[in-house]
C-alpha positions as CSV (number, residue, x, y, z in Angstrom):
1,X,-103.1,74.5,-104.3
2,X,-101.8,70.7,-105.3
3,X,-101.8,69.1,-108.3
4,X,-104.3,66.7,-107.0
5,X,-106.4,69.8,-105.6
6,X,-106.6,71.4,-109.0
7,X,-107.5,68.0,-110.2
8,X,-109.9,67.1,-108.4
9,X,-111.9,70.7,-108.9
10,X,-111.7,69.7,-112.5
11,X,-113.4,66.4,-111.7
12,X,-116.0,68.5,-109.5
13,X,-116.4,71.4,-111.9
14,X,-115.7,73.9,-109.0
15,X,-114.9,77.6,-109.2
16,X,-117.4,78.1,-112.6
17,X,-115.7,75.0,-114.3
18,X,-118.2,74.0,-116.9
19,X,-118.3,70.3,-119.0
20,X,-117.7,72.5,-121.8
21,X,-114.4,74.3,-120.7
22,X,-112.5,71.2,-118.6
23,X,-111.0,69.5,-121.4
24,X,-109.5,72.9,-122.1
25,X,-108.3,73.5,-118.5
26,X,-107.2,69.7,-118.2
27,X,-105.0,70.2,-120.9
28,X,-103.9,73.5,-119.2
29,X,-103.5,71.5,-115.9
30,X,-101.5,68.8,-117.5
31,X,-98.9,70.9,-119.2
32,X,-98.3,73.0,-116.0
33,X,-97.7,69.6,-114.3
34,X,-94.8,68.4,-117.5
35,X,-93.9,71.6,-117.4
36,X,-92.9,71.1,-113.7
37,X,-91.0,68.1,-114.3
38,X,-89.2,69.4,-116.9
39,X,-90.5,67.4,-119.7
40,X,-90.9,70.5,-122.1
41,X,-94.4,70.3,-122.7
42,X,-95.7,71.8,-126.2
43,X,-99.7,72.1,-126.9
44,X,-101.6,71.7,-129.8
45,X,-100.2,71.9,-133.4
46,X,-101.1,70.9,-136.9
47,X,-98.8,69.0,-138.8
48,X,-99.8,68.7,-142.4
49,X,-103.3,68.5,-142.1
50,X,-104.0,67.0,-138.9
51,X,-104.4,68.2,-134.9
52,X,-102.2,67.0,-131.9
53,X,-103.0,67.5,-128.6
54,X,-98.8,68.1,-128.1
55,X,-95.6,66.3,-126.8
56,X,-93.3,66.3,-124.3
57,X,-89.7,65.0,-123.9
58,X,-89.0,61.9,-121.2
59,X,-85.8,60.5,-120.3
60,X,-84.2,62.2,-123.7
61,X,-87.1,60.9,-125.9
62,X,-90.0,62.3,-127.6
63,X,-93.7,61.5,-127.6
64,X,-96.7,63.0,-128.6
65,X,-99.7,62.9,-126.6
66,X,-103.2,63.3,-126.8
67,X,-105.5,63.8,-123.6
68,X,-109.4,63.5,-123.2
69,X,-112.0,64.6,-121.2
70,X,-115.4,63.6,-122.7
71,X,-118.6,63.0,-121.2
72,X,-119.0,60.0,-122.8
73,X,-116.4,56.9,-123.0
74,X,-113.3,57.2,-125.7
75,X,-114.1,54.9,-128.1
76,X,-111.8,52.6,-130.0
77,X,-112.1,55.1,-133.1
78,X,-110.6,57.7,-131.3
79,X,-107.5,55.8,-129.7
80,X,-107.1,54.1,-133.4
81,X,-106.8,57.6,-135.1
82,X,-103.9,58.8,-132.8
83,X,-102.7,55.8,-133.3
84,X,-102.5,56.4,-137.0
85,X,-101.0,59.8,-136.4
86,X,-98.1,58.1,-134.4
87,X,-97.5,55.5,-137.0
88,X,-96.8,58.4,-139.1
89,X,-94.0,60.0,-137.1
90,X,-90.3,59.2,-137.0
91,X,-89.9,55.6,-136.4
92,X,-89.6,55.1,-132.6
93,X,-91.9,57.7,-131.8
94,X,-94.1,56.8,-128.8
95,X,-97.7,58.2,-128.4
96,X,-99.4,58.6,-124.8
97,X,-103.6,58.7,-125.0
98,X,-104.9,59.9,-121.8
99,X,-108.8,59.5,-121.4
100,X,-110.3,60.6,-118.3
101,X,-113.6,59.4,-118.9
102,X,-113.0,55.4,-119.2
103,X,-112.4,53.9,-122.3
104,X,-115.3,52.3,-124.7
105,X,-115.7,48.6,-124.9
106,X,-113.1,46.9,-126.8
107,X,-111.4,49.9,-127.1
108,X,-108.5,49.2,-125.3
109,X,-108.3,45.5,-126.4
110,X,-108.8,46.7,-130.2
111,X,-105.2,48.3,-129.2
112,X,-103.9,45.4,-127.8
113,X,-104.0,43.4,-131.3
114,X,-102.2,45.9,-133.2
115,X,-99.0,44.6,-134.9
116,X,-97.1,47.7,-133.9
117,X,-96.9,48.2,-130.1
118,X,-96.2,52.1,-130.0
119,X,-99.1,53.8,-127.8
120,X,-99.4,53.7,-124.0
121,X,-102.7,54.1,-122.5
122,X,-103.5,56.3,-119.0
123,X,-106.7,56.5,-117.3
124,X,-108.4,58.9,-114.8
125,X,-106.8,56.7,-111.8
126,X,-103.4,56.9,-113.6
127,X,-103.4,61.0,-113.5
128,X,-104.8,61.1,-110.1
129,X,-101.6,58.8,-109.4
130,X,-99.6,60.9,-111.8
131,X,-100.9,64.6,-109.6
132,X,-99.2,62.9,-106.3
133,X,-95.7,60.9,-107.5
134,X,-95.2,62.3,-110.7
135,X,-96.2,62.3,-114.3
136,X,-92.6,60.8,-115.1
137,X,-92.5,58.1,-112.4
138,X,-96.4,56.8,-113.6
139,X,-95.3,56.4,-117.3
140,X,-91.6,54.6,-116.3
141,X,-94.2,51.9,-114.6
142,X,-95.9,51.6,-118.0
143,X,-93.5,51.5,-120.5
144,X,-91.6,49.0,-118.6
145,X,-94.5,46.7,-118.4
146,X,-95.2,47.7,-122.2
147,X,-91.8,46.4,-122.3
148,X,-91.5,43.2,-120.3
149,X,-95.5,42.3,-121.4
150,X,-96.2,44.1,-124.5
151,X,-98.9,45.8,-122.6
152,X,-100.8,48.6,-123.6
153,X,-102.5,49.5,-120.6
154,X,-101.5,48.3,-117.2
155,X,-102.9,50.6,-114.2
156,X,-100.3,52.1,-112.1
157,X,-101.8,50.8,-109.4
158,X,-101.2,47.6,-110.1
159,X,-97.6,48.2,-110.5
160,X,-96.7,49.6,-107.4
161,X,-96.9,47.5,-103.7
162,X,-99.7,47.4,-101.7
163,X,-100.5,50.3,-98.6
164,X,-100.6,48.5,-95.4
165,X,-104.1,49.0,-94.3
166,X,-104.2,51.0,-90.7
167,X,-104.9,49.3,-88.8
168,X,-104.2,45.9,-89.3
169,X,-107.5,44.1,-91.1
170,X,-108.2,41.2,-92.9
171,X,-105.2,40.5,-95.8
172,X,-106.7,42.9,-99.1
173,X,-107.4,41.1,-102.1
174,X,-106.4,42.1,-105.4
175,X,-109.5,41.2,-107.7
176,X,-108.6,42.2,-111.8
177,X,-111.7,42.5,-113.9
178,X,-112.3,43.2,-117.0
179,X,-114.5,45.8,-116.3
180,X,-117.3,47.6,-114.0
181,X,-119.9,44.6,-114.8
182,X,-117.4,42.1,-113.3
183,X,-116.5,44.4,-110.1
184,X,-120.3,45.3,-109.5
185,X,-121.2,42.0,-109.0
186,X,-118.3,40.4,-107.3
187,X,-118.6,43.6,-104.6
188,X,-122.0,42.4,-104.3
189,X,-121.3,39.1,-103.3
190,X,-118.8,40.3,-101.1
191,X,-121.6,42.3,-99.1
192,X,-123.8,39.2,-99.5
193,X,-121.9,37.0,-97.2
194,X,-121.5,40.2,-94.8
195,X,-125.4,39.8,-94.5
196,X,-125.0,36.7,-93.8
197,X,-122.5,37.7,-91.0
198,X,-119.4,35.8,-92.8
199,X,-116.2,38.0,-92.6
200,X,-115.0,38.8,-96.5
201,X,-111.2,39.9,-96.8
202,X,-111.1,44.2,-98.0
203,X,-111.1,44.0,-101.5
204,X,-109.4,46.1,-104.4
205,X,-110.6,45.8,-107.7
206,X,-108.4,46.9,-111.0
207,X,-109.9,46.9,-114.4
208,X,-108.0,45.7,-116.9
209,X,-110.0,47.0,-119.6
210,X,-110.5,44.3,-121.7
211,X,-110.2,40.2,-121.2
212,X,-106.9,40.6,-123.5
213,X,-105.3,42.4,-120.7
214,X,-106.4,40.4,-117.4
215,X,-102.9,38.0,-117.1
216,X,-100.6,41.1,-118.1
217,X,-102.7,43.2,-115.8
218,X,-102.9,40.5,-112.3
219,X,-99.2,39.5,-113.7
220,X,-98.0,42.9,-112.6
221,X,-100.4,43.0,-109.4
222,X,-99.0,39.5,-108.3
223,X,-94.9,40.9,-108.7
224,X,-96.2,44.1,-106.7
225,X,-96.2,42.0,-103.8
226,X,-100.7,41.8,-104.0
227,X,-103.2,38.8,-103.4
228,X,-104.5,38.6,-106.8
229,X,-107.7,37.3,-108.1
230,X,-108.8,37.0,-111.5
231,X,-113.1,37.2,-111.9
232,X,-114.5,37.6,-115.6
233,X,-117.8,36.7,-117.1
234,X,-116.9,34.0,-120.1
235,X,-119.4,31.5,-121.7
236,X,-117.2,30.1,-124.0
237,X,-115.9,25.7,-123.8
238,X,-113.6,25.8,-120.7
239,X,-110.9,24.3,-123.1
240,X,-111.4,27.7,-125.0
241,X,-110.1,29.7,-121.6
242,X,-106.9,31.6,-122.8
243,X,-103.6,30.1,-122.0
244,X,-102.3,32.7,-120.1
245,X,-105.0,33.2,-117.6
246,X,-104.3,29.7,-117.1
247,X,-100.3,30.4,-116.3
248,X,-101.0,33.1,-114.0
249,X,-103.6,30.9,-111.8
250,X,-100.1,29.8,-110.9
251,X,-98.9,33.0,-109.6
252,X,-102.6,34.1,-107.7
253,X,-105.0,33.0,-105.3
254,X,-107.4,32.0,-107.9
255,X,-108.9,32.4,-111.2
256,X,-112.4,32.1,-111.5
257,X,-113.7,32.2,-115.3
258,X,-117.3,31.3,-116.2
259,X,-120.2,32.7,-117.1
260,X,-121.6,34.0,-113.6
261,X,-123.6,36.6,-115.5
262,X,-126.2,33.6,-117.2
263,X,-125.4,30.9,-114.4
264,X,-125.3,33.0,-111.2
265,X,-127.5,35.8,-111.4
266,X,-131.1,33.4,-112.4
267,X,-131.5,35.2,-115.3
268,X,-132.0,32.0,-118.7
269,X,-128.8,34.0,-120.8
270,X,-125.5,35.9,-120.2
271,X,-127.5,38.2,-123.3
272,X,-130.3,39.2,-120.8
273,X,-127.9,39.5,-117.6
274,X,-126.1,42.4,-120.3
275,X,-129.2,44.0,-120.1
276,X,-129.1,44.4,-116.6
277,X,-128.2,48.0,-114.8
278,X,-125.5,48.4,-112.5
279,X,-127.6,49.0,-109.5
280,X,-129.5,45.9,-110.3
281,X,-126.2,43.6,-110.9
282,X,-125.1,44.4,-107.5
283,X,-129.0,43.9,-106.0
284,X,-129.2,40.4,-107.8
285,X,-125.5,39.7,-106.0
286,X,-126.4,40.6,-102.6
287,X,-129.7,38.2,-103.0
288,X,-128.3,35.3,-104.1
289,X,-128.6,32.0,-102.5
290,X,-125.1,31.8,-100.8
291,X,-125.3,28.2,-100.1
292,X,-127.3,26.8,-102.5
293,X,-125.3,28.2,-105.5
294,X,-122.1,26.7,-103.8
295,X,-123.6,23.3,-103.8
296,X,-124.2,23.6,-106.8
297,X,-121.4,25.4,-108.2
298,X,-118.1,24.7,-107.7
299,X,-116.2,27.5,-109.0
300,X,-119.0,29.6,-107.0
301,X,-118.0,28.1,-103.9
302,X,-114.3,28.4,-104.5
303,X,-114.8,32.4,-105.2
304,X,-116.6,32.1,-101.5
305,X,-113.8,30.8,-100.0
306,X,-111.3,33.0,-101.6
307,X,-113.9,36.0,-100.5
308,X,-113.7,35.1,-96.8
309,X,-112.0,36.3,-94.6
C-alpha cells in the first residue's frame, strides 16, 4: 500500500480506524514516511516540562514538529503555544505545525504578524502532496517562499506549475481566497452563468488562510506559471485596500476586493451574509441576477468577464 493509500484510509477511518485513534496512527504514518526519506524522525518527548510531537533532520538541520488531527479546526492558541516552544530552542531552530483539519480563523494570520518568522505551516492538501513527491520536496517549496516572502503558509500547490488539463479545455483559473466563504460563493457564480448557458474557464481555488497571506499566496501561484485571480470579501474605504494586493493586480488577471457578501448576495449587511451557511452562500450565488448586478456593479461585471470562458 502507498503513502497516499494509507492516507487516505486515515481520512476515511477504514480497517476499524476510529476519530479517537487517527491522530495516533497519523503520527505513526508520518514518521514511517521521514523515516523513508531519511530525515531521522524522533516522536514525542518532554523537555523540561513540556510535550513535543518530535523532529526530524532536513538538508543537515533540525526542526521540531508538531502534527494535528482534530475534529475541530486548530486554533490560533494551539499554533501560538508551539510557537512558544520553538522560541525556546537553540536559536535557528525551525518548527513545522501540521493541522489536518483546517486552521481556525485568524489563526494562521495571528502567525503571520509575529516578529520572529520561525514556524512553517502545512495543511491536509500539503501532506496529501507530501504522500506522492515527498515530504522533503513539499517543505523546500515552503521554506523558500518563507524565505523570498516571509510567508508562513504558502500551499504547495501553489508553488508548483499547473497540470495540463486532458484534454485540452478552457485555460484554468487560479482563484486565491481567503477562505471557504470566498470559494463557496465564487464557485456559485461560476455555475450561475453555466445556467445561463455562458461557458466559465475550470477553476482552482487556493486558500490562503487569512487576507494577510493573499499577495504572498497568488504571488507564488502567478511565478508557477498559473492564471491568477484574487476574490475576498472586504468592506473597508477602497483607499484602505492593502498595498500589496494592489502590486500583484499587476502580476494577475484580476483582483476583485469588495464586500460581495453585503453588496452581492441581497442580504442589508456583510454581518448577516456571516450568518449564512455554506449551502446557502452557494444557493444565493447560483440565483443571482447575472445581469442586473453587472449593470450595476462594476467590479461584479469584471469578475464575469474574468469567469468566462
Amino acid at each position: 500500500m502507498t503513502p497516499r493509500e494509507e492516507l487516505e484510509n486515515l481520512a476515511n477511518l477504514q480497517q476499524g480506524i476510529t476519530p479517537q485513534s487517527r491522530g495516533r496512527k497519523f503520527e505513526e504514518w508520518l514518521n514511517r514516511l521521514l523515516e523513508k526519506e531519511g530525515m531521522a524522525p524522533r516522536t514525542s518527548f518532554r523537555p523540561a516540562g513540556e510535550e513535543v510531537d518530535g523532529s526530524f533532520v532536513h538538508e543537515g538541520r533540525f526542526y521540531l514538529l508538531e502534527a494535528k488531527w482534530w475534529k475541530e479546526k486548530v486554533p490560533a492558541s494551539a499554533v501560538y503555544q508551539f510557537k512558544g516552544k520553538v522560541d525556546g530552542k537553540l536559536v535557528g531552530t525551525i518548527g513545522v505545525f501540521i493541522s489536518m483539519s483546517e486552521y481556525g480563523p485568524d489563526a494562521v494570520d495571528a502567525l503571520r504578524v509575529g516578529k520572529d518568522l520561525n514556524v512553517v505551516l502545512f495543511d491536509r492538501d500539503d501532506v496529501f502532496a507530501a504522500a506522492v513527491d515527498g515530504f522533503s520536496e513539499v517543505l523546500r517549496h515552503k521554506l523558500r517562499l518563507a524565505a523570498e516572502l516571509g510567508e508562513v503558509f504558502v500551499p504547495y500547490v501553489a508553488t508548483t506549475p499547473p497540470t495540463p488539463p486532458t484534454p485540452p479545455t478552457n485555460q484554468t483559473l487560479t482563484v486565491v481566497t481567503e477562505g471557504q466563504r470566498d470559494e463557496l460563493f465564487i464557485r456559485g457564480i461560476a455555475q450561475n452563468l453555466a445556467n445561463r448557458g455562458i461557458r466559465t474557464r475550470d477553476l482552482e481555488v487556493i486558500h490562503s488562510q487569512g487576507v494577510m497571506g493573499l499577495a504572498n499566496v497568488a504571488v507564488a501561484a502567478a511565478e508557477a506559471g498559473r492564471h491568477v485571480l484574487i476574490f475576498v470579501d472586504f468592506e473597508g474605504d477602497p483607499l484602505d485596500i492593502p498595498d500589496d494586493l494592489l502590486y500583484v493586480e499587476g502580476r494577475a488577471e484580476g483582483v476583485i476586493v469588495g464586500p460581495w457578501s453585503a453588496n452581492w448576495t441581497g442580504l442589508p449587511s456583510r454581518r448577516e451574509a456571516k450568518k449564512l451557511r455554506p449551502d446557502e452562500i452557494f444557493t444565493r450565488a447560483t440565483e443571482i441576477n447575472i445581469e442586473l448586478l453587472q449593470k450595476k456593479d462594476g467590479q461584479f461585471g469584471r469578475l464575469v468577464r474574468i469567469l468566462s470562458a
